[in-house]
C-alpha positions in Angstrom: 0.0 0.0 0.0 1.1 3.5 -0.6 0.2 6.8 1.6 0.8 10.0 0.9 0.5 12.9 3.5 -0.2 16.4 2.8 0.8 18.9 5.2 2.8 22.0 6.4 4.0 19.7 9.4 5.9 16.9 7.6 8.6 16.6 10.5 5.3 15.5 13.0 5.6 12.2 11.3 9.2 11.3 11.5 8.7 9.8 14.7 5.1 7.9 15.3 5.4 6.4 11.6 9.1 5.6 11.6 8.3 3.2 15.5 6.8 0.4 16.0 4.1 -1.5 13.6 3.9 0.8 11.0 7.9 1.5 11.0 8.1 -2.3 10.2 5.8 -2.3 7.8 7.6 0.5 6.1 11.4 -1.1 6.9 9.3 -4.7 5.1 8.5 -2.9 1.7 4.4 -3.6 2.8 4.3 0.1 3.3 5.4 2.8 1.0 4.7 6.3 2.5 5.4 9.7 1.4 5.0 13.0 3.4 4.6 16.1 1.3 4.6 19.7 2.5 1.8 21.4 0.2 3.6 24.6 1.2 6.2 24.1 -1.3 3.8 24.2 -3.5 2.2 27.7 -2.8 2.3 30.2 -6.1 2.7 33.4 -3.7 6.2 34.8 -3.1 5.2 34.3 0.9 4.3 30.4 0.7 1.3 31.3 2.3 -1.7 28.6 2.3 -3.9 30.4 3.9 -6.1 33.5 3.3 -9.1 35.3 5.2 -13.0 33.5 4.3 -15.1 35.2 1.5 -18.2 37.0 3.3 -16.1 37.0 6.9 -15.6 35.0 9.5 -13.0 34.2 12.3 -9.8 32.6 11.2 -7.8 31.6 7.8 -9.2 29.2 5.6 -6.3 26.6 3.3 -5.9 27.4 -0.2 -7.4 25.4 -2.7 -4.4 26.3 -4.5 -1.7 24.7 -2.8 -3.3 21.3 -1.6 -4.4 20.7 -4.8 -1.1 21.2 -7.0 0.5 18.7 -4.0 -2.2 16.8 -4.8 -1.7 16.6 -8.6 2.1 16.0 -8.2 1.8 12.9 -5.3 -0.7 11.5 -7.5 1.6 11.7 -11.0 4.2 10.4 -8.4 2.3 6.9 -7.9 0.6 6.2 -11.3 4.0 6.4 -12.0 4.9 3.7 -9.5 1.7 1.6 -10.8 -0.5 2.6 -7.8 -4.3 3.9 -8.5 -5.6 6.8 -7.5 -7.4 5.2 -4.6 -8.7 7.0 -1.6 -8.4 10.7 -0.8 -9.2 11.2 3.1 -9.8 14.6 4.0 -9.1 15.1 7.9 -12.9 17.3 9.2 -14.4 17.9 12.4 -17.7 17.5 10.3 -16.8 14.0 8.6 -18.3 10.4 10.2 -16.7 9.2 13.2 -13.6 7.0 12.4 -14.1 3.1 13.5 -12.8 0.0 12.9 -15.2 -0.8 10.1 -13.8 2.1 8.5 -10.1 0.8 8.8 -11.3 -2.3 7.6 -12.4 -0.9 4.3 -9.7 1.7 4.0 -7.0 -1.4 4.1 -8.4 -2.7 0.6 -7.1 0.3 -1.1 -3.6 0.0 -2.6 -3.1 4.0 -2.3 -4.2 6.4 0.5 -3.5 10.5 0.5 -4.5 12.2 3.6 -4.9 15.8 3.4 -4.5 17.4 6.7 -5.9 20.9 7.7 -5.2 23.4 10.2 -6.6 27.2 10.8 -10.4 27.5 10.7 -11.0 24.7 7.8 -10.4 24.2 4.2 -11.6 26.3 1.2 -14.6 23.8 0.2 -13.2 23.4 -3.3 -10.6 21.1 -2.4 -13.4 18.9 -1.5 -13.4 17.9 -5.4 -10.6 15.4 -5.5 -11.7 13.6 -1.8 -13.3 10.5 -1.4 -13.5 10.3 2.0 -14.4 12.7 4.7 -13.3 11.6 8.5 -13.2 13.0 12.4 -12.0 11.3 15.1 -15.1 12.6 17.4 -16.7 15.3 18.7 -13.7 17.3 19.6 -11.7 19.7 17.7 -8.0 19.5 16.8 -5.1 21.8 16.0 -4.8 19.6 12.9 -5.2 17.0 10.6 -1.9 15.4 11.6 -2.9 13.4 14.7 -5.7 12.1 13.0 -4.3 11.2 10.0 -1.1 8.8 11.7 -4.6 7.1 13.8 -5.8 5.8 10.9 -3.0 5.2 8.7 -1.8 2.8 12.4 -5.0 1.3 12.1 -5.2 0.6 8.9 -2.0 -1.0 8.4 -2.0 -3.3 11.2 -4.7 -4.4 9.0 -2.4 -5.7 5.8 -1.4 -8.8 5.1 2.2 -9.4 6.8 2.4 -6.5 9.0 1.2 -8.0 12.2 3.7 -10.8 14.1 0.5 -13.1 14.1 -2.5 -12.8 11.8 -4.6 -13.7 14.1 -4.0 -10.9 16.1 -5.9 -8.4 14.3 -9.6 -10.2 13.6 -9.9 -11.1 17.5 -9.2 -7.4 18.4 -11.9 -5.4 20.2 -14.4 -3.9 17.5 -13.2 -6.1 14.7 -16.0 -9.0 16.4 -18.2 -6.3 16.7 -17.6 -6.8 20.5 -15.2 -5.8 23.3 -12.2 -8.3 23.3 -12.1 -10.7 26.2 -9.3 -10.3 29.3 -6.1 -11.4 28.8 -3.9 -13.2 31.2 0.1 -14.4 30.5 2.5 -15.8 32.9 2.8 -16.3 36.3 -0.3 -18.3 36.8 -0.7 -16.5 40.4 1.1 -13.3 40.5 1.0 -11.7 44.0 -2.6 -13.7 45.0 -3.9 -12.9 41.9 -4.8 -15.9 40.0 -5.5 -16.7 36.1 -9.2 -18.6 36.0 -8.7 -21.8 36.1 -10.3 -22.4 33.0 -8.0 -20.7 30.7 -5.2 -23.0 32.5 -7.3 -26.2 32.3 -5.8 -27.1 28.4 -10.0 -27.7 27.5 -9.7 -25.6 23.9 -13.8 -25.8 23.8 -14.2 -24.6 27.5 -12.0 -21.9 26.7 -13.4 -20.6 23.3 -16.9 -20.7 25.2 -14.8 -18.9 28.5 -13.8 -16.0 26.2 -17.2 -15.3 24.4 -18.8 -15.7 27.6 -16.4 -12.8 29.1 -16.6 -10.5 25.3 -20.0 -10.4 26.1 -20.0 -10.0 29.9 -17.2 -6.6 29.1 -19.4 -5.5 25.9 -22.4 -5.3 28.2 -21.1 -3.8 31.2 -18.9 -0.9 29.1 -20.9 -0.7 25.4 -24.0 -2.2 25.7 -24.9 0.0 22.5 -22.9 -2.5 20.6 -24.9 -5.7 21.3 -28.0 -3.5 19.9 -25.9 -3.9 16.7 -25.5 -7.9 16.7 -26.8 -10.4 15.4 -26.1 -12.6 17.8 -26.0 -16.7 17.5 -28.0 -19.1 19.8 -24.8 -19.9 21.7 -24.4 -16.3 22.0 -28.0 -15.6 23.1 -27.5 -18.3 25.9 -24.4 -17.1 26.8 -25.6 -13.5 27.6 -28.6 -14.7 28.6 -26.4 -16.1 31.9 -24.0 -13.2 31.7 -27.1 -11.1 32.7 -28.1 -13.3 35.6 -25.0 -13.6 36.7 -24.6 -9.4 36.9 -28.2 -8.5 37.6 -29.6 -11.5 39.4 -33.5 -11.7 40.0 -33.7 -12.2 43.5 -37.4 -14.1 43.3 -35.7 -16.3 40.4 -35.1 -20.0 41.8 
């Protein structure tokens, strides 16, 4: 996959992108990315990008100009390296909330371009090359740049080859649709506090039916708004259906 980044703050992703998952990914070849100040690319003898709003208004508004000549350029730059055009993210306080579904879908694209903002917003004509409008929630940001290394981390983890073990990333929280299950490693009893004895027992069937039971027991008691989304199977059904009692137990039931 390749990702390009526009912004006037290329040096704020020398360190989070060049650490950890996605710095192996990129040190593997199973990541190409490219960081492009748009600046460069201003017409005025300034470099400005930004100007005051049409009508008024508080703040500075981003060029078209500039963002979309980088654009143009990054996107000559990967035809040229056979990638598509694929997916133009725009970073906005007014796009859908970011979620794993979403990083899902953005990891079957070959070729990403995040355009990150700052100031009051973007002139809306740059809106005619995006694809894809995102936020990170209902809070506002000094910029686009934060936002944009959260996706392109959870996206990536996402490709083929990138994590350790494959089967990391489908048993993640959200990627079930539910909350993951708790974890325990070694020592079996650390300081009185003890692994159940289930997960210790070497029964693979007891166990699988030991971590659904909990997914559902932690979805209910911190999302419950996400089993409204389920379609739950009769093994799940039962299985809450006990979690429940278990949490909330009827005091008349025998």
């Amino acid at each position: 996959m390749r990702i390009d980044v526009l912004s006037i703050f290329p040096n704020m992703f020398n360190g989070p992108m060049g650490e950890s998952i996605v710095g192996k990914a990129i040190e593997k070849g199973v990541l190409d990315m490219h960081i492009t100040d748009f600046r460069k690319y201003s017409t005025n003898k300034h470099h400005n990008v930004d100007d005051y709003p049409f009508g008024g208004g508080a703040g500075m508004l981003l060029q078209a100009q500039p963002i979309l000549d980088a654009f143009a350029a990054t996107q000559a730059a990967a035809k040229q390296a056979d990638y598509s055009s694929g997916r133009v993210i725009l970073l906005d306080p007014a796009g859908k909330q970011f979620n794993q579904r979403a990083a899902e879908d953005l990891a079957t694209a070959d070729h990403l371009t995040f355009i990150c903002g700052h100031y009051e917003g973007y002139d809306e004509r740059i809106k005619t090359v995006v694809t894809d409008e995102y936020s990170m929630g209902d809070f506002i940001l000094t910029g686009g740049e934060l936002p944009a290394m959260t996706i392109i981390d959870a996206t990536a983890r996402l490709l083929p080859g990138v994590l350790g073990n494959q089967e990391s990333a489908p048993g993640d929280s959200f990627s079930t649709g539910l909350l993951e299950y708790p974890q325990y490693t070694r020592p079996a009893d650390f300081r009185g506090m003890k692994v159940p004895d289930v997960l210790i027992s070497g029964n693979h069937q007891k166990i699988a039916e030991w971590q659904q039971k909990e997914a559902l027991r932690k979805t209910l008691l911190r999302r419950p708004e996400l089993i409204d989304y389920q379609k739950l199977t009769a093994e799940q059904k039962r299985l809450l259906a006990q979690v429940k009692m278990e949490e909330n137990p009827d005091p008349d039931y025998d």
